[in-house]
Every structure is written in structure tokens, then in C-alpha cells.
C-alpha beads as a LAMMPS data file, in Angstrom:
LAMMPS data file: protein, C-alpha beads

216 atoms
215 bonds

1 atom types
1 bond types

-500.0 500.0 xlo xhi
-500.0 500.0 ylo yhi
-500.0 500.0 zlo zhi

Masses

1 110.0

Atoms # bond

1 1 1 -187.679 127.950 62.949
2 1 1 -185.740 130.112 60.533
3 1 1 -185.580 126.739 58.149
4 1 1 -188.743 126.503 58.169
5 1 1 -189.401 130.433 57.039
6 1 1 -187.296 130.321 54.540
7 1 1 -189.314 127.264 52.690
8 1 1 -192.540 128.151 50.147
9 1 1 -195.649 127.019 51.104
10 1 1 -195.879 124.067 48.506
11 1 1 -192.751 122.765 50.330
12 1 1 -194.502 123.242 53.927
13 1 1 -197.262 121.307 52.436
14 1 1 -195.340 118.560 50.872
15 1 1 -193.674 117.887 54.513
16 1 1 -196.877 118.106 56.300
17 1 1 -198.598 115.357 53.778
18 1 1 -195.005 113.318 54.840
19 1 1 -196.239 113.621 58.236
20 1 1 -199.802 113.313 58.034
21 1 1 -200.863 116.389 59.175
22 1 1 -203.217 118.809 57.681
23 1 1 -202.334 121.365 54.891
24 1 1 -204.563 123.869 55.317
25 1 1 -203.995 127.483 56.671
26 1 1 -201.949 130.188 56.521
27 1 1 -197.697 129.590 56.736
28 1 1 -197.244 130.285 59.496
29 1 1 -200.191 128.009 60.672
30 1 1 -198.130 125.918 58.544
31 1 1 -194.599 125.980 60.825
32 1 1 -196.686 126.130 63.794
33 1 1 -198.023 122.575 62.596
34 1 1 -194.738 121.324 61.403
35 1 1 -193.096 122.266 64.755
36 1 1 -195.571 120.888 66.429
37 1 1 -195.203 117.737 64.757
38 1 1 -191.146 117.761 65.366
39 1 1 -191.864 117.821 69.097
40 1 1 -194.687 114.955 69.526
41 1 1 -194.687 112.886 66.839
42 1 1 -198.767 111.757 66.619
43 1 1 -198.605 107.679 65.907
44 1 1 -200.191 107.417 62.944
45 1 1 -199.573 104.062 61.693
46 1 1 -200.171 102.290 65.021
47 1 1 -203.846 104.021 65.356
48 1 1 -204.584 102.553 62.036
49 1 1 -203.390 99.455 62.032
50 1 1 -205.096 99.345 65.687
51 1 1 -208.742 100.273 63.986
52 1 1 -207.938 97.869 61.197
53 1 1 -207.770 94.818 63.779
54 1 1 -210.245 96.490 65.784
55 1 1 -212.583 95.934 62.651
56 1 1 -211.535 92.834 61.705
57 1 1 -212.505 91.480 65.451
58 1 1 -215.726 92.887 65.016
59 1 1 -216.067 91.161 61.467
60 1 1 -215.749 87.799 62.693
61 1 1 -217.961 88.060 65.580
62 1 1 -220.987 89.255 63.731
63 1 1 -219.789 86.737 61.266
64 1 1 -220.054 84.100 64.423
65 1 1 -222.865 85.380 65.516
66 1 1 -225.210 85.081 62.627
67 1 1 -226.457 81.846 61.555
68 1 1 -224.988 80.020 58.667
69 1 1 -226.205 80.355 55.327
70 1 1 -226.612 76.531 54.723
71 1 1 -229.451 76.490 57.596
72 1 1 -231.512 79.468 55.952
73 1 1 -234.679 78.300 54.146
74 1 1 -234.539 81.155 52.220
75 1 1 -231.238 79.965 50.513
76 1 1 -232.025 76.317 50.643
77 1 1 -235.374 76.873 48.501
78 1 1 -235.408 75.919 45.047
79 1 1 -236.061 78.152 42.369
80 1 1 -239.550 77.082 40.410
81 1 1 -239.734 78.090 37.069
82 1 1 -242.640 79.068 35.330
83 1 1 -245.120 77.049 33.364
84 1 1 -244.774 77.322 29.757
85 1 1 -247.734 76.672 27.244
86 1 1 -246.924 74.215 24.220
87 1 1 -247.274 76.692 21.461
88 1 1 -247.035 75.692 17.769
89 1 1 -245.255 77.372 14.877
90 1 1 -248.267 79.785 14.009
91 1 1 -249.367 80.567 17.127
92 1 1 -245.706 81.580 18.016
93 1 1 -245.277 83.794 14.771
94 1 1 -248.621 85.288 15.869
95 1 1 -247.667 86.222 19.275
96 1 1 -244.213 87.557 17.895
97 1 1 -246.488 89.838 14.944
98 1 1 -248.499 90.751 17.446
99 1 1 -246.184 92.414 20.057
100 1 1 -243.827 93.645 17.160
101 1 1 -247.469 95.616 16.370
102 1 1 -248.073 96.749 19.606
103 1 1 -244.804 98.602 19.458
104 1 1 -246.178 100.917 16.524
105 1 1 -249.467 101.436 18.298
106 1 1 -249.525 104.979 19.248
107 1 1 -251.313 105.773 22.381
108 1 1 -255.478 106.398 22.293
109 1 1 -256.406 109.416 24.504
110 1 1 -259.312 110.881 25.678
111 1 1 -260.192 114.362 24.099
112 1 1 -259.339 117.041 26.424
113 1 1 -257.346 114.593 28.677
114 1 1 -254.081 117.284 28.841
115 1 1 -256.695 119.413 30.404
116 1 1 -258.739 118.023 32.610
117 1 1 -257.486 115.039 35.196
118 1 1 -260.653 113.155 35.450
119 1 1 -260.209 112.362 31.531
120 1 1 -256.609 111.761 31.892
121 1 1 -257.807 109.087 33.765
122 1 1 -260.930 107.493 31.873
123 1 1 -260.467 105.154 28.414
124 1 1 -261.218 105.781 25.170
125 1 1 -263.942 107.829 23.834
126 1 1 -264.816 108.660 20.584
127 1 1 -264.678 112.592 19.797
128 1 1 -267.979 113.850 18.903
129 1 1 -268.716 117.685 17.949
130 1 1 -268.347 119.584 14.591
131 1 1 -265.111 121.770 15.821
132 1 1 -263.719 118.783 17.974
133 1 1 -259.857 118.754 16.657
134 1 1 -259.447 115.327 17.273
135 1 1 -262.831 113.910 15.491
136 1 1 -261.200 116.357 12.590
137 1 1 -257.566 114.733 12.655
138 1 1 -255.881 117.593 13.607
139 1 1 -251.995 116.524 14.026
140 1 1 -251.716 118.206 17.284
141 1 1 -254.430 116.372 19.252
142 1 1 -254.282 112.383 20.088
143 1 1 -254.944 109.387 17.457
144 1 1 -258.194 107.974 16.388
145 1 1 -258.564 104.469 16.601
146 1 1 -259.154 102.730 13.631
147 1 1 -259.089 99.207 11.421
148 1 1 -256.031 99.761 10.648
149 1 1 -254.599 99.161 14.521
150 1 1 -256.059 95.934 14.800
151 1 1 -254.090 92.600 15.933
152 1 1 -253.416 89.555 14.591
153 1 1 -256.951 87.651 14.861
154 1 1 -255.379 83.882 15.786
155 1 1 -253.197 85.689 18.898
156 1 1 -256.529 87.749 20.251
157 1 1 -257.701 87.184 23.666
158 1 1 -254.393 85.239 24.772
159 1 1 -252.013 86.004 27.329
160 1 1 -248.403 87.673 26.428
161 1 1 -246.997 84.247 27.522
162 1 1 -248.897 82.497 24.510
163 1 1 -251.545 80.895 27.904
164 1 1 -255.599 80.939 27.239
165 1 1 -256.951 82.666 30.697
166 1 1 -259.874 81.242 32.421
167 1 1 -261.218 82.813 35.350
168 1 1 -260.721 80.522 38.584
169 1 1 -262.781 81.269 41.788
170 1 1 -262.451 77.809 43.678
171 1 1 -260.363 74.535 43.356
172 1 1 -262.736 72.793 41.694
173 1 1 -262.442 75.025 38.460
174 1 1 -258.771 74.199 37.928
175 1 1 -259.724 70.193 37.148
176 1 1 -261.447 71.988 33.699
177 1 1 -258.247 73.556 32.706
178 1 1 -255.540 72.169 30.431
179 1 1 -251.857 72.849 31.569
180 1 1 -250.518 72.713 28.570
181 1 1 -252.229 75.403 27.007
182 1 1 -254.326 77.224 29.752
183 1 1 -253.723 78.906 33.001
184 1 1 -255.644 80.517 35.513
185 1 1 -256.594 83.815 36.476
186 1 1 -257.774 84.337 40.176
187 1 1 -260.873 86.367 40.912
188 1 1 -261.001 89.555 42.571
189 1 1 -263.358 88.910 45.044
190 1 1 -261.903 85.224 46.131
191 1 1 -260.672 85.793 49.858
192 1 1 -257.091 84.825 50.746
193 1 1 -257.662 81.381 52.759
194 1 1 -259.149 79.994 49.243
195 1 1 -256.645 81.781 47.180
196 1 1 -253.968 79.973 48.980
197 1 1 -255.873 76.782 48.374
198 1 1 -255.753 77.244 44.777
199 1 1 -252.391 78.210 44.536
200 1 1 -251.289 75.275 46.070
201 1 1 -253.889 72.686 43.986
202 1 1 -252.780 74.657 41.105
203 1 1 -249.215 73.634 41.974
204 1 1 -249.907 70.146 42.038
205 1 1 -251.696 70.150 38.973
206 1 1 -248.841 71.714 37.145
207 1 1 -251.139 74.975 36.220
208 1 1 -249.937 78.599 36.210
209 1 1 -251.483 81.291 37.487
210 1 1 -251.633 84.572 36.242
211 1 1 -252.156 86.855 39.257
212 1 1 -250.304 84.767 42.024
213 1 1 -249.579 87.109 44.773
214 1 1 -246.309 86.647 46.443
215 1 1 -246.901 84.743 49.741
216 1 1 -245.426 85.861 53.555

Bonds

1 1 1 2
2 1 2 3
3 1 3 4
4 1 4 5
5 1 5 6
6 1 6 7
7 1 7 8
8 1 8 9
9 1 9 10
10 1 10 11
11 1 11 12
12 1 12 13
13 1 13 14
14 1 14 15
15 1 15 16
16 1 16 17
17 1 17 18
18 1 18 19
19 1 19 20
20 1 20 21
21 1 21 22
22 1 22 23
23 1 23 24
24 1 24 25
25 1 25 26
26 1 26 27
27 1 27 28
28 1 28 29
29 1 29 30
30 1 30 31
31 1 31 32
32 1 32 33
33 1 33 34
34 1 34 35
35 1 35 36
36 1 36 37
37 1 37 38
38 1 38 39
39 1 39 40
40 1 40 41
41 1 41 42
42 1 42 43
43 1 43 44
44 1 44 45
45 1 45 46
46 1 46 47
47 1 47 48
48 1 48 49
49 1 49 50
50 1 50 51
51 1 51 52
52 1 52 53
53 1 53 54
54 1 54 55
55 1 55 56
56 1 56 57
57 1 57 58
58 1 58 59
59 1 59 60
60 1 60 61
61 1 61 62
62 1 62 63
63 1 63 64
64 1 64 65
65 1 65 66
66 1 66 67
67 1 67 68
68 1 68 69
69 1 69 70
70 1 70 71
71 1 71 72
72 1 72 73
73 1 73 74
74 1 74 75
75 1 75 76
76 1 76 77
77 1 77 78
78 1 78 79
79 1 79 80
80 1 80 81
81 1 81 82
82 1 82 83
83 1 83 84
84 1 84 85
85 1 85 86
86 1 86 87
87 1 87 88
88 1 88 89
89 1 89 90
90 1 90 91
91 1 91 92
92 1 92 93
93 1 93 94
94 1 94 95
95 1 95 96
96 1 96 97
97 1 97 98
98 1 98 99
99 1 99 100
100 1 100 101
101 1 101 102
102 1 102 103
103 1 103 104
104 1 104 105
105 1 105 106
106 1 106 107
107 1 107 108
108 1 108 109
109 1 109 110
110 1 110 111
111 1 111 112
112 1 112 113
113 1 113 114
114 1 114 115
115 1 115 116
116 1 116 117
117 1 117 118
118 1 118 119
119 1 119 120
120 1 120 121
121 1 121 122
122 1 122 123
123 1 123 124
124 1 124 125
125 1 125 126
126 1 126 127
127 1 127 128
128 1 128 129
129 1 129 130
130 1 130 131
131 1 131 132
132 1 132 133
133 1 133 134
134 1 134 135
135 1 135 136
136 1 136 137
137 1 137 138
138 1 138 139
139 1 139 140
140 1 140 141
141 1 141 142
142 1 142 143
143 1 143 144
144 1 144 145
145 1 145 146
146 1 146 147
147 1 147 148
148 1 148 149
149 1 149 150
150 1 150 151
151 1 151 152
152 1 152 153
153 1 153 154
154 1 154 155
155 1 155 156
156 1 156 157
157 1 157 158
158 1 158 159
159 1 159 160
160 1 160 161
161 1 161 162
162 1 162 163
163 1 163 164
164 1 164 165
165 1 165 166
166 1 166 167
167 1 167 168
168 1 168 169
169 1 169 170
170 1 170 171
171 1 171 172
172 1 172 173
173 1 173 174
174 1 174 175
175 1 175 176
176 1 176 177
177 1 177 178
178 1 178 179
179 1 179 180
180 1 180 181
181 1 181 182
182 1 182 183
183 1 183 184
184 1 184 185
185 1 185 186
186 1 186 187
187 1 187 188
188 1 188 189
189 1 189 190
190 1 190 191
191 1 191 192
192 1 192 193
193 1 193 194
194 1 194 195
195 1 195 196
196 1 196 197
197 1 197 198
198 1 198 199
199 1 199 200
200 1 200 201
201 1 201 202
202 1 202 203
203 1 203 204
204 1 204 205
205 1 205 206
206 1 206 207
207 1 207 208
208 1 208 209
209 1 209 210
210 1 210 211
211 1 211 212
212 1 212 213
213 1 213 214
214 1 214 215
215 1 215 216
């Protein structure tokens, strides 16, 4: 005991981390700990390497257990990739000018749509009213739309992916519709027994659709 009173705590500590024991508390929490130690010896290294097979047991029967990979359909179904339209030179430049514009487009907001919720969530109006700060261009309040945010005219009306949409509401609409260039849009009100019917004529036809909903 008298060794271990005449040590500094940092020592203590440094021979308790040797041991594996704790380092917190007061010295003589410390010797009582160290002594401790000296007289039963804790196995340390057989508990862990004990747990460690323990785990590895239980690793390889839930690895038995579960089903092999190979037999999921999950992992045995092939990747589809999406249709792509046949675009030509200037239609591509078009659809590149017109999202490099849409960057620069600031956002239009409703007058009054910081204050009140219902016109945070309505469109665009135009400001009327001789002291409206927006109809007046005041910096502060939203932009006005104008000419000058237009698109490129030979990219309007088409889909980000370069496709023409045409509303679809039964199978037989998707034998008017050319792969190559157009691709379908699924109506709102079309039930789910017919929208799985077109999904899966519009598959064999080769034709994308816009709003496919992802199937459980």
C-alpha cells in the first residue's frame, strides 16, 4: 500500500489503463482499485474474445438464415432505362437556352404574399392600385412579369426531357402517339386498374410516361 501512496495520480492512472480498469475518482479510490485489481485479476481478454465469437456465431446464422441474394426478385430485376426523344441540333440548343434562362428568372409573387398565407399560396396576379409598391417597381417588393422573361418560342410547351405531352386517359390513345418524339401524360381522374393497363401497353409500345407512379 505505501507504494502505491507514494505514486501521483497520473501514474495511478497510467497503471489502471494497463489493467483495464477505470480512472476516475479520487486517489485513494484510485489504490483501492489498483489493489483490488492485484488480488482478482478481472479476465479481460478472454470476455472479449468470448463476445467476439459470440458475435461472429450469431453473424453466420442470420447470414444462414436469410435467403440468398441470387433468389431475390428484387436483385434479379433489370434496370429499365428511360425513353429518350430523338431531338435534333436546334431543338437541343433550345432546350439547353431555355433552362440556362430559367435559372435567371427571378421568382413572380403575389402582392402581399409575405403577409397573408392564402396569397402565399395563390399564382400570379397583376398589382393593381395607385400606391401598390409592386405595380410602382419598388425594389423591395417582388418582380413584375414582363416580355422580357419570356422563353425560347421553338422549346415552349415541351417537356424538360425534350418529349411533346399528350394527355392519355385509356389504351387506345397511346396507338396516336409517336415514341420517338412524344410521351404520355396520365389523367387525373383515370382509376388505378386502367392506369396499370396503360402502363403496361405503354411498355410494349416503347412510350414513356410522364407521371408513372411507382407500382407495389
Amino acid at each position: 500500500m505505501s507504494d502505491y501512496e507514494g505514486m501521483t495520480v497520473a501514474q495511478l492512472k497510467e497503471l489502471l489503463k494497463e489493467a483495464g480498469l477505470p480512472v476516475s475518482g479520487k486517489k485513494a479510490d484510485l489504490i483501492a482499485r489498483l489493489q483490488e485489481g492485484a488480488e482478482e485479476p478481472a479476465p479481460v481478454e478472454e470476455e472479449s474474445v468470448e463476445e467476439e465469437s459470440d458475435e461472429e456465431d450469431d453473424f453466420e446464422a442470420d447470414y444462414d438464415d436469410d435467403e440468398d441474394w441470387d433468389d431475390d426478385e428484387d436483385y434479379n430485376e433489370e434496370h429499365v432505362a428511360r425513353q429518350k426523344p430523338v431531338l435534333s441540333e436546334e431543338l437541343k440548343a433550345a432546350l439547353a437556352l431555355r433552362a440556362a434562362q430559367k435559372k435567371g428568372t427571378p421568382s413572380f409573387r403575389r402582392t402581399e404574399w409575405f403577409r397573408y398565407k392564402r396569397l402565399s399560396r395563390s399564382g400570379w396576379r397583376k398589382p393593381h392600385g395607385m400606391d401598390n409598391k409592386q405595380r410602382r417597381n419598388y425594389k423591395y417588393r417582388g418582380s413584375l412579369v414582363r416580355i422580357g422573361h419570356g422563353k425560347v418560342n421553338a422549346a415552349s410547351g415541351l417537356h424538360p426531357s425534350g418529349f411533346e405531352e399528350v394527355m392519355v386517359h385509356n389504351t387506345r390513345d397511346l396507338d396516336q402517339i409517336d415514341a420517338e418524339t412524344q410521351a404520355a401524360r396520365v389523367g387525373a381522374t383515370v382509376g388505378g386498374r386502367k392506369r396499370e393497363n396503360i402502363h403496361s401497353r405503354a411498355d410494349e409500345l416503347g412510350i414513356r410516361v410522364l407521371n408513372r407512379r411507382r407500382e407495389r
